[in-house]
N, C-alpha and C positions, 0 to 999 in steps of 0.2 A: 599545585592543586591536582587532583587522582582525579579520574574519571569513577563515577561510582555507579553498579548497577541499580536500577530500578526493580525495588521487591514486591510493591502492592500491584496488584493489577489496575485500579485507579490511577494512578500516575500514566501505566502504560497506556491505556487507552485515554490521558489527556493528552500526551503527543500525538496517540491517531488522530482524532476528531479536530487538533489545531493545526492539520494540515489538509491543503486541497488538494494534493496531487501525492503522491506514492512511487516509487520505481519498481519497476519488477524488471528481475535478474532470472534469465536462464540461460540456456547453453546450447550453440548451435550444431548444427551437424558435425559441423569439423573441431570440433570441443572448445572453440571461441566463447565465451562472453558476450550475450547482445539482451540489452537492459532500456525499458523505455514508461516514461513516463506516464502515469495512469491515473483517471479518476476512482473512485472508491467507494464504499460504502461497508461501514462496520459497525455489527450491532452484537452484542451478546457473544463475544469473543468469535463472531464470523465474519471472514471478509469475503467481499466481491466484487468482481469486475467485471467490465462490459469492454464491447470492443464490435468492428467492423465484423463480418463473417469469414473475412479471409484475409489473406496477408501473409509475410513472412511470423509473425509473432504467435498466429495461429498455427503454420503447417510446425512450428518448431515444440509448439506446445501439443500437438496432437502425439509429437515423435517423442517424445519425453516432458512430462508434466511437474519433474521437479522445480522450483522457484523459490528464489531467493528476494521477499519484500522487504521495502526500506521506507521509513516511515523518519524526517529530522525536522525539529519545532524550537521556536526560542532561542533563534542565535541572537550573538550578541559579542561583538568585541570587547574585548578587555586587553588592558597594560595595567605594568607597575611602573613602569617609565616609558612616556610618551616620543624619548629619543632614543630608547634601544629597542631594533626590531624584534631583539629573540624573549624579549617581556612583553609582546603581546601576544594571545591567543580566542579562541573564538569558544562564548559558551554555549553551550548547545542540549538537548534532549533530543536522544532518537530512539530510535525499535527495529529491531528485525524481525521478519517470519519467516522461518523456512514450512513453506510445505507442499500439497502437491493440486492441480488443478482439475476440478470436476465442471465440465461441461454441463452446464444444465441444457434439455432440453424440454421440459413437462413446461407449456406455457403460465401453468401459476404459480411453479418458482422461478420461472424468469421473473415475472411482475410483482410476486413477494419480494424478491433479491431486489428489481430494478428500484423499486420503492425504499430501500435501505440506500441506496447510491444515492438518489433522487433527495432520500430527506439529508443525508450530508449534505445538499447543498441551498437548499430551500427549504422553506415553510408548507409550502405551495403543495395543494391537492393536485397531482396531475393523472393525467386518463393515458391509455396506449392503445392505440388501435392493434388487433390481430395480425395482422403485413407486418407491424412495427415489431410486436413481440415475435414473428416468426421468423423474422431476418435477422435480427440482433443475436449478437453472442454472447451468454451472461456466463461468465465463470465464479464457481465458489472454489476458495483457495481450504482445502483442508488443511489447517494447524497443524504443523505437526511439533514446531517450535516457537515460542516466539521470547523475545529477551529487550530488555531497554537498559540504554548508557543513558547520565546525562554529567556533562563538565559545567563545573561555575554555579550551580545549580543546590 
């Protein structure tokens, strides 16, 4: 069984939405790889992210804003023989995005944006005090790619 890409953009954004957390992949001073799990919010083919105001993931993103997101929903082992290892595999939906990260600072698309994270994960009408929206770091990831596999599927 092929892995097959995903063509509608509906599919693609039901892997986004049946996932709570996201990886973002970017690349540190010394051309390492350093990748760390993120909450999210994606609405109308826009993602965003939030995060502390500082840290290593911020001074890395201030120095280069390329990123590589990863989005994987709906695993599921599978065999065709329960006693040979190399018949099992795992099926799965994921997505990639590549693109690059815009720092918001205008407090009412921090709070537009936050409210796209916020409804990924709740119902819930929620408020932010001014301290709260001026502290926080809301990043929009600009598109510049994005693609979906899914196996078994």
């Amino acid at each position: 069984m092929k892995n097959r890409k995903l063509t509608l953009q509906a599919d693609i954004e039901d892997v986004i939405q049946k996932c709570d957390a996201c990886t973002l992949s970017m690349v540190d001073g010394g051309g390492l790889p350093y990748a760390v799990p993120m909450n999210f919010g994606y609405k109308n083919r826009q993602l965003f992210l939030h995060s502390g105001p500082e840290g290593k993931k911020i001074e890395l993103l201030k120095k280069n804003p390329q990123v590589c997101i990863t989005f994987s929903s709906d695993h599921k082992l599978r065999w065709q023989n329960a006693e040979v290892a190399c018949s099992y595999s795992m099926k799965y939906r994921s997505v990639m995005i590549l693109g690059e990260i815009r720092f918001l600072d205008d407090l009412s698309e921090k709070q537009a944006a936050l409210d796209i994270i916020m409804g990924h994960y709740t119902e819930n009408t929620v408020k932010y005090s001014e301290p709260a929206l001026k502290n926080v770091c809301v990043m929009q990831v600009n598109i510049r790619e994005i693609n979906g596999r899914a196996y078994g599927y």
